[in-house]
N, C-alpha and C positions, 0 to 999 in steps of 0.2 A: 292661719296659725294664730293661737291665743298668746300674747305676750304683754307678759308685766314689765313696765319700764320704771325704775327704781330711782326716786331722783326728778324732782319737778324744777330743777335752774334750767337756765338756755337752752342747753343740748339738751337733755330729757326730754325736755316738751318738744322743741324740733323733732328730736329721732317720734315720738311720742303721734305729733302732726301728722309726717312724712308718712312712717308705718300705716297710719289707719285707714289710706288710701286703699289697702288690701287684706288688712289682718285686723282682728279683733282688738286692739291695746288698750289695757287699763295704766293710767299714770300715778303712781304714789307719790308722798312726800312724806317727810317723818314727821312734820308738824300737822297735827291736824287743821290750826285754821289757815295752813296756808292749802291744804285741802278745798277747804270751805271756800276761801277766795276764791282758786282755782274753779272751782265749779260754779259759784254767782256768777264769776264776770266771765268765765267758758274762752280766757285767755290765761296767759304768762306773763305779769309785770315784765319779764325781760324782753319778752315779745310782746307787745303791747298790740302791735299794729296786725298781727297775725290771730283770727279767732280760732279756736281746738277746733274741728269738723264735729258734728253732732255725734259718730259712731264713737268717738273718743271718751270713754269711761273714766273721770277722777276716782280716787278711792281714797280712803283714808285708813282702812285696816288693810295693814301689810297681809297676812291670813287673808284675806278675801282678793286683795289682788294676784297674790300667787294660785288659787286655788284654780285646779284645772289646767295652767298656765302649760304650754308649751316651751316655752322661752323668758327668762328672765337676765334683763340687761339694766345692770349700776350705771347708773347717769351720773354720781354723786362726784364731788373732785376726789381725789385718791387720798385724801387723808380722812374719807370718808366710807371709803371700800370696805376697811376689815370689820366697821362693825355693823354693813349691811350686807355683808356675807353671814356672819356670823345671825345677825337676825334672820336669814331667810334658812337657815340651817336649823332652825324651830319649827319651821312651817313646812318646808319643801326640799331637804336636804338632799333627795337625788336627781333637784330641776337641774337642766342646762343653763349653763348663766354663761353671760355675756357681759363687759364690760368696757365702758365706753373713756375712760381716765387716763389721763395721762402723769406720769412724771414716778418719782420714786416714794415709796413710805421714808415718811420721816423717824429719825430714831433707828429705823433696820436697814433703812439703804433698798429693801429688795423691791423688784417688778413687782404690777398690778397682781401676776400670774403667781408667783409666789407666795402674795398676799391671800390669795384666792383659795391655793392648794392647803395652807395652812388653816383658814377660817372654814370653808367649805370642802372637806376632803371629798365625802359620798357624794359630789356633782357629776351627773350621767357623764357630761361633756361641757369644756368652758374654752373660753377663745376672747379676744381683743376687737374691740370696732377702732380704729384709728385713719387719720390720712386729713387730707387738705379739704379741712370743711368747717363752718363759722355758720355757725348754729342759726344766724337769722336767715343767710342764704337758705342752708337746708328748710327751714320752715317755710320761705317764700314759696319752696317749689323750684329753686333754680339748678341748675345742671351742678352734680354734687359727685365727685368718687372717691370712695373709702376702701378700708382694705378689711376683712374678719381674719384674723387670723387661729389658727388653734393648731396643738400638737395634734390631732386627730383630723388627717386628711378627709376621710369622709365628713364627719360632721362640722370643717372648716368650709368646702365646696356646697356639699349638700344647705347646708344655710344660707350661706352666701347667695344661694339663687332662690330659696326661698323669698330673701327678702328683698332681692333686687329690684328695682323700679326702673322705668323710663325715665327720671330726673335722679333719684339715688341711685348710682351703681357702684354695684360692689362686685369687689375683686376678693380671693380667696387667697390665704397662703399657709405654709407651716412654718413658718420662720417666725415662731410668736415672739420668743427672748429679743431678735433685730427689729421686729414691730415696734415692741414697747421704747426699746432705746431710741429710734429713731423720733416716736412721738416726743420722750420726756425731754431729751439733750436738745431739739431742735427750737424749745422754748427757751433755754440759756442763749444760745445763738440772738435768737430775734430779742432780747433784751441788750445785746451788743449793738445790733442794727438800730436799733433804736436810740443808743445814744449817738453811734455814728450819725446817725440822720436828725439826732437833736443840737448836734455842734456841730451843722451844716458842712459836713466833711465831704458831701456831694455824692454821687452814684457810683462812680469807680470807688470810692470807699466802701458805701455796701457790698458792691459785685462781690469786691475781695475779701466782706467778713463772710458772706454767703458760703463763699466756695471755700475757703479752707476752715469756717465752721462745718464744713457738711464734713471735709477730713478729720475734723477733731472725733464728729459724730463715727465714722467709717472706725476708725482707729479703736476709741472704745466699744463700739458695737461688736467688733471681731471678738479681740482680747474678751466679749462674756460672751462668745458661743454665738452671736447674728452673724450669718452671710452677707458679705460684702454688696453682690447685688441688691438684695433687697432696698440699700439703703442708695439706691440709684431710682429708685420707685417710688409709688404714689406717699408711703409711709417715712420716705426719707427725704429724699429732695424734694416732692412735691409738694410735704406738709412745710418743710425748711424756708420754701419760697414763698410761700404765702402767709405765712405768721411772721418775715422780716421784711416781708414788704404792703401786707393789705394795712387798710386804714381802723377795721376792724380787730386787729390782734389786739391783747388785753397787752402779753410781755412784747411787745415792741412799744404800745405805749407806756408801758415800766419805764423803758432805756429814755424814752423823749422826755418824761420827765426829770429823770435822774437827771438828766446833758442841762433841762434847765435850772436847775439847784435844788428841786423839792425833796424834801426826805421821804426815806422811802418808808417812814410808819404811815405820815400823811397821804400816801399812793395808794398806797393799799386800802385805807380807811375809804379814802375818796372813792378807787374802783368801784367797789362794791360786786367785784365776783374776784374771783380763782385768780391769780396770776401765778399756774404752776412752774412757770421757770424762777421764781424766788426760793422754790423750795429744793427744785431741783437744783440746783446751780452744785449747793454745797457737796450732794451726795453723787455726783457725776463728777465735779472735783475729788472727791475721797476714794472713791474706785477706781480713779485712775491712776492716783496718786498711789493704790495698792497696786496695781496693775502694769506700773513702770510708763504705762502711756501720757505720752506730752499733750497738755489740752491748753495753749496758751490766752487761746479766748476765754475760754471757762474759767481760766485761773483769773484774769483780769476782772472779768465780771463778778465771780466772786471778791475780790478786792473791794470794787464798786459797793457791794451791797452788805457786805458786812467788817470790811476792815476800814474801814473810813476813808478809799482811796477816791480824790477829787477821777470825777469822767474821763476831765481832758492830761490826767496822770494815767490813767488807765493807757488811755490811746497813744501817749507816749510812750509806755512801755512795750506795748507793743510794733508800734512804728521802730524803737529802738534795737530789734532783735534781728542777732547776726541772719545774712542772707544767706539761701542753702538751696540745694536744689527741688524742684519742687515734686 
């Protein structure tokens, strides 16, 4: 399969590695000299320690990476999606895309999938890569499972084994809308975990933001159309578990910071990649808030990050809420 992977940060190049083990992949980036980089040093600044494989193609016109392309998958973070849909909708408006982002557009509220149908409408077929995967593992080569999702069963299964590997496996599903929410909500989550675990609140405090964040997640998931199961799977509790507990999550190290006092402009600054549950936080609060659904993690953590509420207030409020059946 020829596939252009849109989007040269962590994941991109990961998925970008991974893939070329079997498929043709060319890597874009919008900037050209981070192009140029990209092909000198025939690595990824964010992966430093990982070289691209020799069949692995940089490119630097968008047009030349798509052309011919079978498959095109957005690596970019989602506030990045609508206007490299809409660019590839110049060049390739009836490729199959794929999109690897998590969390909600800011300003509209709506899914990746959304984003997608409105930028790219003439796309043959489109779907979601999501699930429990941290971009350097996948580049290592280490045992990796993700989920494709798409409204279109065949070409959800059918791809999905296209590009399935012996260290990347992917799972197939049509339950795109509960994909996406369970990727985007389960990074508000691991920014709770995080400060729980930054004000050494101990493991039974995690266990229990874990499990009744994955219900906050279950809860809004329904209320917009996702199947309850799904979010018992690789894309909901599997991703859930491992962004609030690996040592690699970007949004759990959000919350460790927050628990020690740093502001959360200097977090971000510092990061230096994505931490999509800051963006999500607000717009999984505000659908829920339409929606009638109780998200009291989500509400706290947004407090945290933009009403000035101190961490160990946060966790007060929450420790402070009447007992009920569970």
């Amino acid at each position: 399969m020829r596939i252009a992977i849109l989007g040269a940060g962590a994941w991109g190049s990961a998925l970008a590695i991974s893939f070329s083990a079997a498929h043709a992949v060319r890597l874009w980036a919008r900037r050209r000299e981070a192009c140029e980089a990209l092909s000198r040093n025939r690595s990824s600044p964010y992966l430093p320690e990982i070289p691209f494989p020799d069949a692995l193609r940089v490119e630097a016109d968008l047009g030349a990476a798509l052309a011919g392309c079978d498959l095109a998958i957005v690596a970019t973070a989602t506030a990045g999606l609508r206007d490299t849909a809409e660019a590839v909708r110049a060049f390739a408006p009836t490729t199959s895309l794929l999109w690897a982002c998590k969390g909600f557009e800011q300003g509209t509220r709506l899914l990746p999938h959304e984003v997608v149908a409105e930028a790219l409408p003439g796309a043959a077929c489109m779907g979601a890569l999501s699930g429990p995967s941290f971009a350097l593992e996948v580049a290592r080569g280490q045992p990796t499972a993700i989920v494709l999702a798409s409204r279109d069963e065949a070409f959800a299964s059918g791809t999905a084994a296209a590009l399935n590997g012996p260290r990347l496996r992917i799972y197939s599903s049509t339950d795109l809308a509960g994909v996406e929410l369970g990727g985007a909500v389960k990074n508000v989550i691991a920014i709770a975990a995080g400060i729980a675990d930054g004000l050494d609140l101990g493991r039974n405090a995690r266990a229990a933001l874990v499990t009744r964040g994955l219900a906050e997640i279950v809860r809004l998931g329904v209320a917009m159309g996702g199947q309850a199961e799904t979010f018992m799977g690789l894309t909901g509790l599997g991703d859930l578990v491992l962004t609030c507990t690996g040592d690699l999550s970007r949004n759990r190290d959000v919350g460790l910071r927050l628990a020690r006092g740093q502001g959360l402009a200097d977090i971000l600054r510092e990061l230096g990649h994505v931490a999509e549950g800051v963006q999500s936080a607000g717009s999984a609060r505000d659908l829920a808030r339409a929606r009638g659904v109780e998200m009291p993690i989500t509400e706290a953590v947004c407090g945290v990050l933009f009403e000035g509420h101190s961490p160990a207030a946060a966790v007060r409020q929450l420790l402070s809420r009447d007992p009920r059946p569970e």
